[in-house]
N, C-alpha and C positions, 0 to 999 in steps of 0.2 A: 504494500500500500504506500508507504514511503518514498519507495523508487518512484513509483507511478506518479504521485506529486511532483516529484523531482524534476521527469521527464516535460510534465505539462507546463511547469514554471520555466525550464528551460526554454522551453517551443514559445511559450508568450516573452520572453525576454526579445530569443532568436527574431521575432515576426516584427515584435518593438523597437531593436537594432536595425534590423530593414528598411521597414516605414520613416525611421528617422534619419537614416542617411539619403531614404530618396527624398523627403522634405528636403534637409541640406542641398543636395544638387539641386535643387530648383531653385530655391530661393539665393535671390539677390540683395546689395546693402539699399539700394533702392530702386523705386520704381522703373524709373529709366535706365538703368541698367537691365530689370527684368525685361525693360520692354525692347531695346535694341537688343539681346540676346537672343527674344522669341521669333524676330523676325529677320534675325542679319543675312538668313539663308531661301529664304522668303522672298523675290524680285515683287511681288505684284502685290506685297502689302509694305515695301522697305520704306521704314522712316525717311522722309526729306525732313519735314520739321515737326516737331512738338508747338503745339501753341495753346494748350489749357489744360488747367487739372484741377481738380476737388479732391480731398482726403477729408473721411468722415471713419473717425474709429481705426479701425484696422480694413479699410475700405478704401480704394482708388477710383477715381475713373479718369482718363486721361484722352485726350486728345489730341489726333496728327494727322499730318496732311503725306501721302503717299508721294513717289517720284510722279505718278500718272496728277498726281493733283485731286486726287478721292479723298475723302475724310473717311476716317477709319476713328472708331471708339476705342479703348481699350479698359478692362478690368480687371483690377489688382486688388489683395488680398497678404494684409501682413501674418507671416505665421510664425515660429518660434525661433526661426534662423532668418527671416528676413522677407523682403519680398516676393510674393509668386504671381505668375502670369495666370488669370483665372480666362480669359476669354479676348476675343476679338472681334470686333462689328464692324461690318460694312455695308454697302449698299446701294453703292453708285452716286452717292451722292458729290459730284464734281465743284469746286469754288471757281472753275472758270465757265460754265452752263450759266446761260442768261438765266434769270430767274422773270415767267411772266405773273406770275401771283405773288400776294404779299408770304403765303408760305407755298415753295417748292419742297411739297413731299416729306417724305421721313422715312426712317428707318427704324425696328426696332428687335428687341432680342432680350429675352425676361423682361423684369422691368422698363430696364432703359427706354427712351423715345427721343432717340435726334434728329434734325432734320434744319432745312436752310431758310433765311426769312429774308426780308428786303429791306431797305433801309429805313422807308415807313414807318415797319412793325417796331412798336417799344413794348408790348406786354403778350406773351402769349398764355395762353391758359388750358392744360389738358384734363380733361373732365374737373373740373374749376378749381385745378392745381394750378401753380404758377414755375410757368418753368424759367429756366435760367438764362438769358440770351447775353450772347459772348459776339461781341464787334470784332469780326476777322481781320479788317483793315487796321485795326490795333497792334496785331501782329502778324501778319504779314502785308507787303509791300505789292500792291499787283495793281493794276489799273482794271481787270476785269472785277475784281474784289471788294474795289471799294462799296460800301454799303452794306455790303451784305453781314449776317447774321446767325450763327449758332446757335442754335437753342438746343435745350434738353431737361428732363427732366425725369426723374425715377415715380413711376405706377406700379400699381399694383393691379393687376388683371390677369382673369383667365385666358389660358390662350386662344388666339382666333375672337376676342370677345372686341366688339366693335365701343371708341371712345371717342368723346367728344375735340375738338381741335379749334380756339379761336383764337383770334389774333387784333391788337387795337393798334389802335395810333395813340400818340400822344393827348391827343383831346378826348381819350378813350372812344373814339369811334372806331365801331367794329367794321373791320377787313377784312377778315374769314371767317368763315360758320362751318364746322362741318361734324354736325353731332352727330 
């Protein structure tokens, strides 16, 4: 009976050594390290630039513009050795694409919901959440770019479950409806 414990405790050690050296290899001292790591081998999501991030917790979400000129999401997740690469979003969403509505589309993938806005748009709101809008011409430099708009914001929905999408101007007059 003794041994038999022996063995079992050894095997949960053995499983617990494992799992904790493959946490180590993944995790990085930070984000951006995990995140040009995930992708250095990767041509059609390779970082050109970084231009926003949130950290909530042990939570990332970070944002970059690909060599194509795509916005791609990223989310991260701190764990006991450091950063880890949880996921990647994309969607077509281009910053050189004329934009003809105040919101061009979206993207999304669990939670998350990004997508592009005009310069118009100052408040967006998804199911009469208030998401975040991030000025691209802040950071990055392009004449197609100017104006335009980042937004995002984390939901909670089932999936395939349809959500409402609006968009104001400054004198809060509404620009998009799309409940």
């Amino acid at each position: 009976m003794r041994s038999r414990i022996i063995r079992i405790a050894v095997l949960i050690a053995l499983v617990g050594i494992i799992y904790l050296y493959g946490d180590n290899q993944r995790s990085f001292p930070t984000p951006l390290e995990a995140i040009y790591h995930e992708t250095e081998d990767k041509e059609w999501i390779a970082v050109k630039e970084v231009f926003s991030s949130s950290k909530v917790n042990n939570h990332a979400d970070y944002f970059y513009i690909t060599k194509s000129d795509n916005i791609v999401a990223v989310q991260l997740s701190k764990g006991l050795f450091g950063w880890r690469f949880d996921s990647f979003i994309t969607g077509g969403l281009n910053i050189n694409h004329k934009i003809s509505e105040p919101i061009n589309g979206y993207t999304r993938a669990g939670d998350l919901v990004f997508g592009l806005a005009t310069e118009q748009v100052d408040r967006i709101e998804v199911n009469n959440i208030q998401a975040i809008l991030i000025p691209l011409d802040f950071y990055i430099q392009s004449k197609e770019i100017k104006g335009k708009k980042l937004w995002y914001v984390h939901i909670k929905t089932n999936t395939g479950e349809i959500f409402g999408i609006r968009a104001y101007d400054k004198s809060n007059k509404k620009l998009y409806d799309n409940p």
